[in-house]
KOLVOTI-968779 format. One record per atom (N, C-alpha, C): residue number from 1; x, y, z; atom name. Coordinates in nm, 4 decimals. Each point is the difference from the previous one (the first is absolute). Example, Ala and Ser with C-alpha at 12.3 -4.5 7.8 and 13.67 -1.06 7.14 Angstrom:
2
(atom 1, (1.3190, -0.5690, 0.7800), "N")
(atom 1, (-0.0890, 0.1190, 0.0000), "CA")
(atom 1, (0.0900, 0.1200, 0.0000), "C")
(atom 2, (-0.0350, 0.1050, -0.0720), "N")
(atom 2, (0.0820, 0.1190, 0.0060), "CA")
(atom 2, (-0.0770, 0.1090, 0.0730), "C")
***
This chain:
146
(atom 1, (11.0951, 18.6750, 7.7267), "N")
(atom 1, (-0.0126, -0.1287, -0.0667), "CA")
(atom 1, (-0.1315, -0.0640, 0.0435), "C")
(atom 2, (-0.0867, -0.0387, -0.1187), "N")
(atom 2, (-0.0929, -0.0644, 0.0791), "CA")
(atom 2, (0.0025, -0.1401, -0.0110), "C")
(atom 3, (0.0120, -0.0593, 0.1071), "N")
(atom 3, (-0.0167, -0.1273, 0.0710), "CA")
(atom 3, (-0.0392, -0.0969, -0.0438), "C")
(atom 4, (-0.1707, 0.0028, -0.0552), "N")
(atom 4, (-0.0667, -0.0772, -0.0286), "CA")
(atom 4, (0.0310, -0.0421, -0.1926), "C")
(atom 5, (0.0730, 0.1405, -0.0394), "N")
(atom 5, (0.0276, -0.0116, -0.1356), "CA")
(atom 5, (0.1157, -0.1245, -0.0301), "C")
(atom 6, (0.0980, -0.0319, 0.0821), "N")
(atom 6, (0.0972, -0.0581, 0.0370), "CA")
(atom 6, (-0.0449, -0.1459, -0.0500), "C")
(atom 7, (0.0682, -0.1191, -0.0846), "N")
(atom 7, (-0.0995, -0.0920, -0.0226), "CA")
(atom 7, (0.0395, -0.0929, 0.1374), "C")
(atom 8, (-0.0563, -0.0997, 0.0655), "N")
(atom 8, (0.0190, -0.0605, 0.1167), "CA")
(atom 8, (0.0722, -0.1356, -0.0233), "C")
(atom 9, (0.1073, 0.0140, 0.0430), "N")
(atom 9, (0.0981, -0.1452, 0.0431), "CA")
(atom 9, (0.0028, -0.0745, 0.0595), "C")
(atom 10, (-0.0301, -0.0285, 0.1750), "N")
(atom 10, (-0.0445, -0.0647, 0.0588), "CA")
(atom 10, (-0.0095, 0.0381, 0.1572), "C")
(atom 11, (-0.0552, -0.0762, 0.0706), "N")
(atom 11, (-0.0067, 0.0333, 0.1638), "CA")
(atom 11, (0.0110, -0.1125, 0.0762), "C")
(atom 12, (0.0955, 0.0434, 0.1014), "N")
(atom 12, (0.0094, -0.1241, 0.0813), "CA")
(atom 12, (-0.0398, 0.0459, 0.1605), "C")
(atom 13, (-0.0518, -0.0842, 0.0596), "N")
(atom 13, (-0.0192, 0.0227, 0.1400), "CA")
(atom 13, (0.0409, -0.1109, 0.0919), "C")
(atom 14, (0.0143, 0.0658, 0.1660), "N")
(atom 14, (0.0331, -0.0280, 0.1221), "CA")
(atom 14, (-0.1090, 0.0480, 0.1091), "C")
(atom 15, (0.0103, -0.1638, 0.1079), "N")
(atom 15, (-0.0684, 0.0582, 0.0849), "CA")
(atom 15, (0.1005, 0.0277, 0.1379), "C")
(atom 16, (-0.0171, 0.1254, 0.0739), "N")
(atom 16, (0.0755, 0.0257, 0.0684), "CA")
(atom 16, (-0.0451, 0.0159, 0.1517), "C")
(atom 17, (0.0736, -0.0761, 0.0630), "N")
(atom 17, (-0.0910, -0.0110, 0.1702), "CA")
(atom 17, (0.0832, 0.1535, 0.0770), "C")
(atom 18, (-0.0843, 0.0927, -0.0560), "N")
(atom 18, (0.0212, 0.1055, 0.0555), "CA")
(atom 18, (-0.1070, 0.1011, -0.0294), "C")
(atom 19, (-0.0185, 0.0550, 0.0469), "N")
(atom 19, (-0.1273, 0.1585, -0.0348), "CA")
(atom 19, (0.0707, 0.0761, -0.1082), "C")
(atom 20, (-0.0874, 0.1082, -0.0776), "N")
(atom 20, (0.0692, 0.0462, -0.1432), "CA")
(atom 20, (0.0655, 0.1417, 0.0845), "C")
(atom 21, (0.0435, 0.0109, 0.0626), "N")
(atom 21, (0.0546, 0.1072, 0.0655), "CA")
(atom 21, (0.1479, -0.0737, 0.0004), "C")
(atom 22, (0.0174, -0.1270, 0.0349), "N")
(atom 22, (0.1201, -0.0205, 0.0552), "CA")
(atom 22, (0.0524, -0.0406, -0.1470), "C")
(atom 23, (-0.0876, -0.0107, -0.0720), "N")
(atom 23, (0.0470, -0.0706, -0.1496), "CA")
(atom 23, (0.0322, 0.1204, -0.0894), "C")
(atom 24, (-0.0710, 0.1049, 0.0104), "N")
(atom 24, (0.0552, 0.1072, -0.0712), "CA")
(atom 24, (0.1117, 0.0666, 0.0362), "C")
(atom 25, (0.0139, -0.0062, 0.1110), "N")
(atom 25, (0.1394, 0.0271, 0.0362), "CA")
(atom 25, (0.1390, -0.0729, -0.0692), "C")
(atom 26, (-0.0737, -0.1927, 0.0101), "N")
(atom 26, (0.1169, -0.0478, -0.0374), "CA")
(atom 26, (0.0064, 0.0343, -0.1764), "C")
(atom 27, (-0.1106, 0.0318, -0.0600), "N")
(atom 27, (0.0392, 0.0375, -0.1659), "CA")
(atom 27, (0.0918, 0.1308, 0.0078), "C")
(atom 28, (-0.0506, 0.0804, 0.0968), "N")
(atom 28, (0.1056, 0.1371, -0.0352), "CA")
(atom 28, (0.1648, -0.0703, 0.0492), "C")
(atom 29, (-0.0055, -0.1085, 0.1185), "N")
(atom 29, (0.1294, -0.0099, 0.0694), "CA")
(atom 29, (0.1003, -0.0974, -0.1223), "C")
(atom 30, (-0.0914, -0.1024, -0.0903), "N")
(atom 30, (0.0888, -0.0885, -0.1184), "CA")
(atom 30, (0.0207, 0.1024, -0.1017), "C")
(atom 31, (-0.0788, 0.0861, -0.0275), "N")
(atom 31, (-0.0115, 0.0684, -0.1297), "CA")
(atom 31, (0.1262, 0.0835, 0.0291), "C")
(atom 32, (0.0337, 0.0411, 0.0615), "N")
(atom 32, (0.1496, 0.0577, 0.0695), "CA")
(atom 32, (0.0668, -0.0166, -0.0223), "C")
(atom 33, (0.0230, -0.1666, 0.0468), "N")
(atom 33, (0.1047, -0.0694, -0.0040), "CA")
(atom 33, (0.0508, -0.0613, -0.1185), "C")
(atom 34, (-0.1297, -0.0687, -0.0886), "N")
(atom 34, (-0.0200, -0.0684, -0.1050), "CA")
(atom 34, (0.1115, 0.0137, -0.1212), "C")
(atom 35, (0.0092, -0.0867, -0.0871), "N")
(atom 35, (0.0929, 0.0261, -0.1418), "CA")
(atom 35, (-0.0554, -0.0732, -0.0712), "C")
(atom 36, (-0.0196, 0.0742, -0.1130), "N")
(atom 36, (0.1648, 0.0809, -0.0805), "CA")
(atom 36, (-0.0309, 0.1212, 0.0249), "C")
(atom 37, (0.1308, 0.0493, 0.0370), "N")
(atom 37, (-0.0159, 0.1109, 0.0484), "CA")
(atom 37, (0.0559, 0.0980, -0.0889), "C")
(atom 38, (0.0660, 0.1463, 0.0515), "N")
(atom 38, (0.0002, 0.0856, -0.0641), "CA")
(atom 38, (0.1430, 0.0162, -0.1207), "C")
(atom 39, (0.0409, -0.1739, -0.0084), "N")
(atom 39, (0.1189, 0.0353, -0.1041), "CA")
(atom 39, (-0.1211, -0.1168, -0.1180), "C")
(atom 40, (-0.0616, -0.0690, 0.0470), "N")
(atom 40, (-0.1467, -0.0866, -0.1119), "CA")
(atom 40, (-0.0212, 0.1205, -0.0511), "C")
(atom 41, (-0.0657, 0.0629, 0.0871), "N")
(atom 41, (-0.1187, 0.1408, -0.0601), "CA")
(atom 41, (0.0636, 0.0864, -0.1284), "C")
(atom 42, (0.1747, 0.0037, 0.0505), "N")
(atom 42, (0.0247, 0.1469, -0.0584), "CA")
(atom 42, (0.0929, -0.0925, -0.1425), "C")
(atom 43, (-0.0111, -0.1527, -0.0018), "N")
(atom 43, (0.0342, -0.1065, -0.1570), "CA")
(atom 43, (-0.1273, 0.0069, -0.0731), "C")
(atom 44, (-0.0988, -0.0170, 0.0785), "N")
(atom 44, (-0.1365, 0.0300, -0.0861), "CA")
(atom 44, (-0.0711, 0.1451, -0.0772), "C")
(atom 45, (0.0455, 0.0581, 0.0490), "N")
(atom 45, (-0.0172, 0.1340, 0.0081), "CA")
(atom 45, (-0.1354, 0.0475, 0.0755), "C")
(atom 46, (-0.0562, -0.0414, 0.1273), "N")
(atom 46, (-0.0469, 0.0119, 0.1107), "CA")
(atom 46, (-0.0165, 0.1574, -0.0014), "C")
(atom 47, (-0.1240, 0.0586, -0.0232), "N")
(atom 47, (-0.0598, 0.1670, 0.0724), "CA")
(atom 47, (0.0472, -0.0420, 0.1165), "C")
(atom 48, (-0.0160, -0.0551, 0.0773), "N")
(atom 48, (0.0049, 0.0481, 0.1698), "CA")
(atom 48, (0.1090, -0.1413, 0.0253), "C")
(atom 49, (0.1313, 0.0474, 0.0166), "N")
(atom 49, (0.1031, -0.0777, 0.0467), "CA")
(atom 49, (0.0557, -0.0221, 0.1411), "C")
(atom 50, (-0.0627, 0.0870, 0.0835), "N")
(atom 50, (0.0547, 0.0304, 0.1282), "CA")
(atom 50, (-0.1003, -0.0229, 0.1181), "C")
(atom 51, (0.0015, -0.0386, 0.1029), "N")
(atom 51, (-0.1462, 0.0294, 0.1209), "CA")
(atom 51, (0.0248, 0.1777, 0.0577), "C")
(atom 52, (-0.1526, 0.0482, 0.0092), "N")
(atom 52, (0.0286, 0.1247, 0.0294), "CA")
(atom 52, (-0.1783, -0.0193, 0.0667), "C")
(atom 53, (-0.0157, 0.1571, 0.0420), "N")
(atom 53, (-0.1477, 0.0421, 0.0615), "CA")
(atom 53, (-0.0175, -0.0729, 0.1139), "C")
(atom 54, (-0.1491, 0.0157, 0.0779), "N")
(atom 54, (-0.0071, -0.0311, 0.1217), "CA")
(atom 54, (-0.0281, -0.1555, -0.0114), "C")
(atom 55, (0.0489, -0.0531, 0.1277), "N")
(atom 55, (-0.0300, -0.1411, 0.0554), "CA")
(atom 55, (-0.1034, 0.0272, 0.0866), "C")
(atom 56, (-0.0800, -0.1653, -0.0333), "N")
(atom 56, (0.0101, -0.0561, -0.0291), "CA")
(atom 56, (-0.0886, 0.0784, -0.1599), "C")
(atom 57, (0.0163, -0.1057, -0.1063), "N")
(atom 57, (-0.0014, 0.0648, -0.1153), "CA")
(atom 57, (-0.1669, 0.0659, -0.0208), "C")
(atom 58, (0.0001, 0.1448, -0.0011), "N")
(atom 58, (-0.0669, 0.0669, -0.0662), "CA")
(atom 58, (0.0090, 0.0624, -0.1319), "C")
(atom 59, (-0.1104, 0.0360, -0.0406), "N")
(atom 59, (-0.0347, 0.0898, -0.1596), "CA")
(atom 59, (0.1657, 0.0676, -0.0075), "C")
(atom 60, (0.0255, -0.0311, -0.1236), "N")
(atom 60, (0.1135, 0.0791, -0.0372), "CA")
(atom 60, (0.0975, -0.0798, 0.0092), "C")
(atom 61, (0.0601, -0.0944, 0.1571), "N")
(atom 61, (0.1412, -0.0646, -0.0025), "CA")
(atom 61, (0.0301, -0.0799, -0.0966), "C")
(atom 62, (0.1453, -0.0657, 0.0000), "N")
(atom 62, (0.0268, -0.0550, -0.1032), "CA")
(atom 62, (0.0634, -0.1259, 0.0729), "C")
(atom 63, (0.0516, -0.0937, -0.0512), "N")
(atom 63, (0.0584, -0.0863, 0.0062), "CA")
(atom 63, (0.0851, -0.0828, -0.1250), "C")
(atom 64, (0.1313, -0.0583, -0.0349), "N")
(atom 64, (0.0300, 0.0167, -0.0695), "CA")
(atom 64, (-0.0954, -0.0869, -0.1116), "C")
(atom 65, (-0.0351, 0.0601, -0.1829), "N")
(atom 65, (-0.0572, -0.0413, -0.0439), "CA")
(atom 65, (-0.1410, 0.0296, 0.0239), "C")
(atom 66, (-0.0238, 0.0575, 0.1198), "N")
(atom 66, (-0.1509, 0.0236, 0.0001), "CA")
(atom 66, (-0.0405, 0.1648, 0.0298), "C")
(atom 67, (-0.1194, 0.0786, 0.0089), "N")
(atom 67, (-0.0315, 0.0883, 0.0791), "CA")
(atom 67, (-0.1242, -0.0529, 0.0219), "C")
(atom 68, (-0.0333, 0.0788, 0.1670), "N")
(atom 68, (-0.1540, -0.0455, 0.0671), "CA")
(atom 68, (-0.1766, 0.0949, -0.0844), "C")
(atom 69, (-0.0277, -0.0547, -0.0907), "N")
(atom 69, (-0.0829, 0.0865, -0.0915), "CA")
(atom 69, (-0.1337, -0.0008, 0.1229), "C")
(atom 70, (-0.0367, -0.0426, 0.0987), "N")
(atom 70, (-0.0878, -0.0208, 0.0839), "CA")
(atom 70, (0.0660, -0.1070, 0.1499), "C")
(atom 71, (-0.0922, 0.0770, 0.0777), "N")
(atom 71, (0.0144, -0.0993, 0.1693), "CA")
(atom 71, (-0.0754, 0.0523, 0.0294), "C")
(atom 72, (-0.0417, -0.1301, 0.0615), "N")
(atom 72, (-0.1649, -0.0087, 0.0898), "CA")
(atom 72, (0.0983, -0.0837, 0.1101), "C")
(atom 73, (-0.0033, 0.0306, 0.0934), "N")
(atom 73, (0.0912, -0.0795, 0.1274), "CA")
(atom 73, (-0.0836, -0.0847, 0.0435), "C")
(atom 74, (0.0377, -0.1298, 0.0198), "N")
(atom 74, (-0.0425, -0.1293, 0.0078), "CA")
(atom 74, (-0.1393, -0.0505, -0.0822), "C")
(atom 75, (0.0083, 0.0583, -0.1521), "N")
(atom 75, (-0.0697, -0.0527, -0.0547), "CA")
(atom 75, (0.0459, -0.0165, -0.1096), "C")
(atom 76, (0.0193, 0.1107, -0.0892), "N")
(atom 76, (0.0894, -0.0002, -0.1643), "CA")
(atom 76, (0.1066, 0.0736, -0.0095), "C")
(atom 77, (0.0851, -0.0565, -0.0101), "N")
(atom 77, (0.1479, 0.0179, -0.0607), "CA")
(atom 77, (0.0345, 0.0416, -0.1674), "C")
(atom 78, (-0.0105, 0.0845, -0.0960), "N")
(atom 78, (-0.0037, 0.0261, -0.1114), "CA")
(atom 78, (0.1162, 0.0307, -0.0437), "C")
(atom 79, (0.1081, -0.0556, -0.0837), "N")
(atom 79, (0.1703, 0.0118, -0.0204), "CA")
(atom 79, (-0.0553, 0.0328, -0.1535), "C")
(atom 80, (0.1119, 0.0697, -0.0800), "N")
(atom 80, (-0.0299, 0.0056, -0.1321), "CA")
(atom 80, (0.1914, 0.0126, -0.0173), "C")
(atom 81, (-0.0219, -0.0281, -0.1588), "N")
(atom 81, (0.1668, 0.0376, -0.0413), "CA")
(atom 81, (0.0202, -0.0444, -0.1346), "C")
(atom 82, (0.0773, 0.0565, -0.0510), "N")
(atom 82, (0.0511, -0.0048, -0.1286), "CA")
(atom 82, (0.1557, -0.0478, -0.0083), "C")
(atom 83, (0.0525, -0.0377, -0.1396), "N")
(atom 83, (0.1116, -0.0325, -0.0166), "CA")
(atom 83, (0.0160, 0.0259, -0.2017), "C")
(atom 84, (0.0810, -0.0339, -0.0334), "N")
(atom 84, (0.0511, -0.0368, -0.1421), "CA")
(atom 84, (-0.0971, -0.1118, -0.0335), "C")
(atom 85, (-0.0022, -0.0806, 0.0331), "N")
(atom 85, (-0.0629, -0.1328, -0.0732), "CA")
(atom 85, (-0.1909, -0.0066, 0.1184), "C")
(atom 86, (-0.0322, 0.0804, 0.0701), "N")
(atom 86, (-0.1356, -0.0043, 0.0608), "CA")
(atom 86, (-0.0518, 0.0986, 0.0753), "C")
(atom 87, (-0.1062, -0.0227, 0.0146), "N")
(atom 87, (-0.0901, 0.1303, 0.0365), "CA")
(atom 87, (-0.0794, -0.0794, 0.1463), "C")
(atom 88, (0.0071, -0.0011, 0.0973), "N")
(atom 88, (-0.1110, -0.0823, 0.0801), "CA")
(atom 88, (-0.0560, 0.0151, 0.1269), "C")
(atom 89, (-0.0517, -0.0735, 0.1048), "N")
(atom 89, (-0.0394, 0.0590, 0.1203), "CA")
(atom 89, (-0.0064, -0.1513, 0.0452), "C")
(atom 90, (0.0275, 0.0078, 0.1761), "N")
(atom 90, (-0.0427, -0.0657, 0.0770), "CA")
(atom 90, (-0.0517, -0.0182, 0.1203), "C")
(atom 91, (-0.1578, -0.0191, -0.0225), "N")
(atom 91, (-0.0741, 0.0367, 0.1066), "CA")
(atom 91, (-0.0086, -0.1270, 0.1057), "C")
(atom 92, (0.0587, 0.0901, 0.1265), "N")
(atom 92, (-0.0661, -0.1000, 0.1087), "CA")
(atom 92, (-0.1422, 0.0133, 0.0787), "C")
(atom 93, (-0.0468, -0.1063, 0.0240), "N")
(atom 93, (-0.1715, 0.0594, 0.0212), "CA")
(atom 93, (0.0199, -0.1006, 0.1698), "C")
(atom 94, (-0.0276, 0.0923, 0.1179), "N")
(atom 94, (-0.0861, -0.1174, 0.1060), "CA")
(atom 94, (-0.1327, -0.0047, 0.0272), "C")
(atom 95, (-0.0196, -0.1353, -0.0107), "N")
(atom 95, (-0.1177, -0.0514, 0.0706), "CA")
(atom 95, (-0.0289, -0.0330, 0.1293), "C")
(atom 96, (-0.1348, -0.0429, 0.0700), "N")
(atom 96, (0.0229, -0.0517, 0.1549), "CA")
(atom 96, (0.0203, -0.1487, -0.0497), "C")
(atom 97, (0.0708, -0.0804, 0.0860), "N")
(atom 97, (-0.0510, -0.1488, -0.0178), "CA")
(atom 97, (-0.0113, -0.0677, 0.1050), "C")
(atom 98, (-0.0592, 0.0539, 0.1254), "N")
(atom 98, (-0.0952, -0.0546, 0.1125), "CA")
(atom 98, (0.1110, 0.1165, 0.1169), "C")
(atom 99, (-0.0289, -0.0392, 0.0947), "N")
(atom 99, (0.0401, 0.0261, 0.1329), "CA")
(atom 99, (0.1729, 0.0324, 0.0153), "C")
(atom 100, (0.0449, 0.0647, -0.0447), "N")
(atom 100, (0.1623, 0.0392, 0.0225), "CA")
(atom 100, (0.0509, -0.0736, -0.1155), "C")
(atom 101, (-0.0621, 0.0117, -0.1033), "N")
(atom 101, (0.1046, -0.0454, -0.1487), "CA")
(atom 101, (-0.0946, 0.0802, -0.1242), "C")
(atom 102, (0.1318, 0.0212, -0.1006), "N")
(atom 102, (-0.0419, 0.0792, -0.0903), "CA")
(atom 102, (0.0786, -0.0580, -0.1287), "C")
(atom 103, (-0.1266, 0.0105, -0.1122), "N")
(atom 103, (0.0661, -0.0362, -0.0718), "CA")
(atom 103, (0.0536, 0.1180, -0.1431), "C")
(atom 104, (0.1130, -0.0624, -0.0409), "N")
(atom 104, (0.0690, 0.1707, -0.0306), "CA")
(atom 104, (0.0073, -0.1056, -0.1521), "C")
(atom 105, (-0.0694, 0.0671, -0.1500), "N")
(atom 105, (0.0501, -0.0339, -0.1185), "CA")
(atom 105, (0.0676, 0.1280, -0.0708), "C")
(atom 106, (0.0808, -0.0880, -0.0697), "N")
(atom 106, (0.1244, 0.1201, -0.0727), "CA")
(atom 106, (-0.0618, -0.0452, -0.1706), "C")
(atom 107, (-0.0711, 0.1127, -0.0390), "N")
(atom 107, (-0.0219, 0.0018, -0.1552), "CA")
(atom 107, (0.1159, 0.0908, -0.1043), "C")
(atom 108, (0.0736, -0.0789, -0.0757), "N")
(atom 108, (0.0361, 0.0771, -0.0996), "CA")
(atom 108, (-0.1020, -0.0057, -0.1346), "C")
(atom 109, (0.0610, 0.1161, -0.0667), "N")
(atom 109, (-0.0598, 0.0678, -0.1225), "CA")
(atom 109, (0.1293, 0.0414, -0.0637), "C")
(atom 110, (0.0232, -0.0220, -0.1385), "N")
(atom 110, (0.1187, 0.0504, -0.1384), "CA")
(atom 110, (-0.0356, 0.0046, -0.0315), "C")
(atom 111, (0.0267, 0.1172, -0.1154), "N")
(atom 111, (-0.0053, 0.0021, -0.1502), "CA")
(atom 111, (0.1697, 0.0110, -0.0304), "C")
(atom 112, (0.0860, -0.1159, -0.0967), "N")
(atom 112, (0.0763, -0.0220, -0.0368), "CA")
(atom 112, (0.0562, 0.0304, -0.1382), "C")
(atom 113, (-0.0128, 0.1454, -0.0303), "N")
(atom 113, (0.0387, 0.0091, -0.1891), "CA")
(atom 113, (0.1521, -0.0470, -0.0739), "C")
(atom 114, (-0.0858, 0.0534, -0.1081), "N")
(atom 114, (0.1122, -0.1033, -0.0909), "CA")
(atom 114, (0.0739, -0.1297, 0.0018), "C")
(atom 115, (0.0715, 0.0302, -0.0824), "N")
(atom 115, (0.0976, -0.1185, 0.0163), "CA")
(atom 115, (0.0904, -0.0692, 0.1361), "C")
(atom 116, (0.0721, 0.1521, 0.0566), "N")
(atom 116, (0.0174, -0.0285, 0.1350), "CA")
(atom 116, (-0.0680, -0.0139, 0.0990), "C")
(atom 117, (-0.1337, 0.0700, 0.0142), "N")
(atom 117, (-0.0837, -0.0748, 0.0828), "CA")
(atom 117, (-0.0497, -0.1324, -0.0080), "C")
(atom 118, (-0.0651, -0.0668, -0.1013), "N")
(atom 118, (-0.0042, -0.1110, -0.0206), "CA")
(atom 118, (0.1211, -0.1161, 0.0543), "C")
(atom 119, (0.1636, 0.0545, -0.0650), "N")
(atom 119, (0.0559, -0.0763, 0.0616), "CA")
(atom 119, (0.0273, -0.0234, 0.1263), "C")
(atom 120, (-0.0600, 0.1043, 0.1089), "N")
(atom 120, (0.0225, 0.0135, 0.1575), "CA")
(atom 120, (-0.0898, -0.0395, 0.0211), "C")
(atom 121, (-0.1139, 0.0197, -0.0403), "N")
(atom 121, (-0.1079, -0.0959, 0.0410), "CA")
(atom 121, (0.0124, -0.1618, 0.0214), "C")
(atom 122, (0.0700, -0.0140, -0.1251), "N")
(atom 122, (0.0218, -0.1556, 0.0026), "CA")
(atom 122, (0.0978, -0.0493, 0.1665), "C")
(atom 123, (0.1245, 0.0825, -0.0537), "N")
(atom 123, (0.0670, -0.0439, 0.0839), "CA")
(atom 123, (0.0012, 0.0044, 0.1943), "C")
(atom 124, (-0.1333, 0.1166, -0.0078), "N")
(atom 124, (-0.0160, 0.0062, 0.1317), "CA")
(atom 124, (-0.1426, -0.0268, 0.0275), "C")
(atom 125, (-0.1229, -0.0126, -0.0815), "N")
(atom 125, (-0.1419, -0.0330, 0.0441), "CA")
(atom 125, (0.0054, -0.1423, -0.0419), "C")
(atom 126, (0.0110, -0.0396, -0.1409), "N")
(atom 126, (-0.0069, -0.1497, -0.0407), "CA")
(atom 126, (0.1057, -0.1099, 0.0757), "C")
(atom 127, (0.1489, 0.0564, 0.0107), "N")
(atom 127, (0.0504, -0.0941, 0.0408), "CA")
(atom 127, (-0.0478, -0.0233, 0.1487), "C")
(atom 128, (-0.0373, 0.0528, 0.0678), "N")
(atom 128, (-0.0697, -0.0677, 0.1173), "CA")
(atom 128, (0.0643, 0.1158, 0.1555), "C")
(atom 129, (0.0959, 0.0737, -0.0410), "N")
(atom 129, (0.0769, 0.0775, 0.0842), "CA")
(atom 129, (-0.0723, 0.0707, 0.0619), "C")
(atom 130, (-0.1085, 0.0821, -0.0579), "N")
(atom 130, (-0.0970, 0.1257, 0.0834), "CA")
(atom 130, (-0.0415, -0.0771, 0.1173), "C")
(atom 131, (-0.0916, -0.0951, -0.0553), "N")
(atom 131, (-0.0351, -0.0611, 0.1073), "CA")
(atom 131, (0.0400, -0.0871, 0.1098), "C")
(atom 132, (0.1207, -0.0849, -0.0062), "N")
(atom 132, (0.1139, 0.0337, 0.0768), "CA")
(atom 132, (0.0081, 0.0929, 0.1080), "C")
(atom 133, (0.0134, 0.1027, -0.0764), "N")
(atom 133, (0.0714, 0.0912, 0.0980), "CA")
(atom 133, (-0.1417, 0.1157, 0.0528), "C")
(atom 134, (-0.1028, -0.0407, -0.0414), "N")
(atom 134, (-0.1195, 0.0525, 0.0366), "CA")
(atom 134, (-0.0384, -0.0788, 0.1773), "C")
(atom 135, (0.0053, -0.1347, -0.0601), "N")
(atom 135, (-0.0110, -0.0601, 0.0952), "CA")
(atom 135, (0.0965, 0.0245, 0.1403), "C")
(atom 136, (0.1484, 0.0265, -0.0550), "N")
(atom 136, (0.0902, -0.0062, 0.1396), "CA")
(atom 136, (-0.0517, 0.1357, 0.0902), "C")
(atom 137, (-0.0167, 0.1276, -0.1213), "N")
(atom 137, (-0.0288, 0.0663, 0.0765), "CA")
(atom 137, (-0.1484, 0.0220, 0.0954), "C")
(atom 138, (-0.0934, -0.0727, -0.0352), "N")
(atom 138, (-0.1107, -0.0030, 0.0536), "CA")
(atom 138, (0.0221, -0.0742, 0.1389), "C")
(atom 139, (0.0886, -0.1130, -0.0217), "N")
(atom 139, (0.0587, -0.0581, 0.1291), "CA")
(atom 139, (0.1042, 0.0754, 0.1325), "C")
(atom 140, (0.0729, 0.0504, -0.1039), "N")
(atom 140, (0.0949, 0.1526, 0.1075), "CA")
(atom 140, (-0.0915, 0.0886, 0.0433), "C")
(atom 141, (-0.1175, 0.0309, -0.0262), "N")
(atom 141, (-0.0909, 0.0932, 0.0974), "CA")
(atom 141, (-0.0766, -0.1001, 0.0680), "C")
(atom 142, (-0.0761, -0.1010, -0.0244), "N")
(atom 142, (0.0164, -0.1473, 0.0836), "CA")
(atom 142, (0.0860, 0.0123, 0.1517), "C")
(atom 143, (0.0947, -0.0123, -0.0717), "N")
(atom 143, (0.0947, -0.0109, 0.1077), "CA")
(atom 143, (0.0214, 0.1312, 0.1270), "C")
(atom 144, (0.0073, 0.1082, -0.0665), "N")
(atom 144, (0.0083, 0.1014, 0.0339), "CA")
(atom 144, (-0.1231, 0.0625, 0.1196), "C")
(atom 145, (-0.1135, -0.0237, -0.0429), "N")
(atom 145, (-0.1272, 0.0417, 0.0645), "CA")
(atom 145, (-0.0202, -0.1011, 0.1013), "C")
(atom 146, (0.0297, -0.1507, -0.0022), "N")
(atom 146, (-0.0577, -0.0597, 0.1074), "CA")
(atom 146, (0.1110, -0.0119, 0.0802), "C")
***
């Protein structure tokens, strides 16, 4: 899948008082834990419904709803995944942001077809939910790393 073909939805970022070592850890340690999990994945019809491959997440693993299409350890995080109603990826990227903090943004990218995509779009990018829950999770590795 290429990435950049993907049209772009939005990105949110955190700054995290920790080094990107301790922060990449905490993305592999929420991404674990995280939901919707593998009964979401397998209503959507989710390619990759289950967590599998090596921790912390390298090329190949999955998580539910996602597989790791790229890892660069403590720098880019590259998730991709498909469903019935979308096609998409979500990249986490770190930055430095001075002396023992890093700042970690989470970019999504969809393409949403048809009719049912459109309507999931609505109900999960427009009504305000992605980001929501973009945000909590940017905060659970927050939490996690420092």
């Amino acid at each position: 899948m290429e990435i950049a073909a993907l049209p772009y939805v939005d990105e949110h970022a955190i700054v995290i008082a920790a080094g990107a070592d301790a922060v990449w850890r905490g993305i592999g340690d929420v991404l674990d834990r995280s939901r919707p999990g593998p009964g979401y994945a397998r209503l959507v019809g989710c390619a990759d419904r289950t967590a599998s491959g090596p921790r912390p997440p390298a090329e190949g693993s999955t998580v539910p709803g996602f597989r790791v299409a790229s890892a660069d350890p403590g720098r880019e995080l590259v998730l991709i995944g498909r469903h019935y109603f979308s096609t998409y990826a979500l990249v986490f990227r770190l930055d430095e942001a001075g002396p023992g903090r890093t700042r970690l943004r989470a970019e999504t990218r969809a393409r949403f077809p048809g009719p049912g995509g459109g309507l999931y779009r609505l109900l999960v990018v427009a009504s305000g939910g992605h980001a929501v829950l973009t945000g909590r999770l940017l905060a659970a590795i927050r939490r996690r790393a420092e």
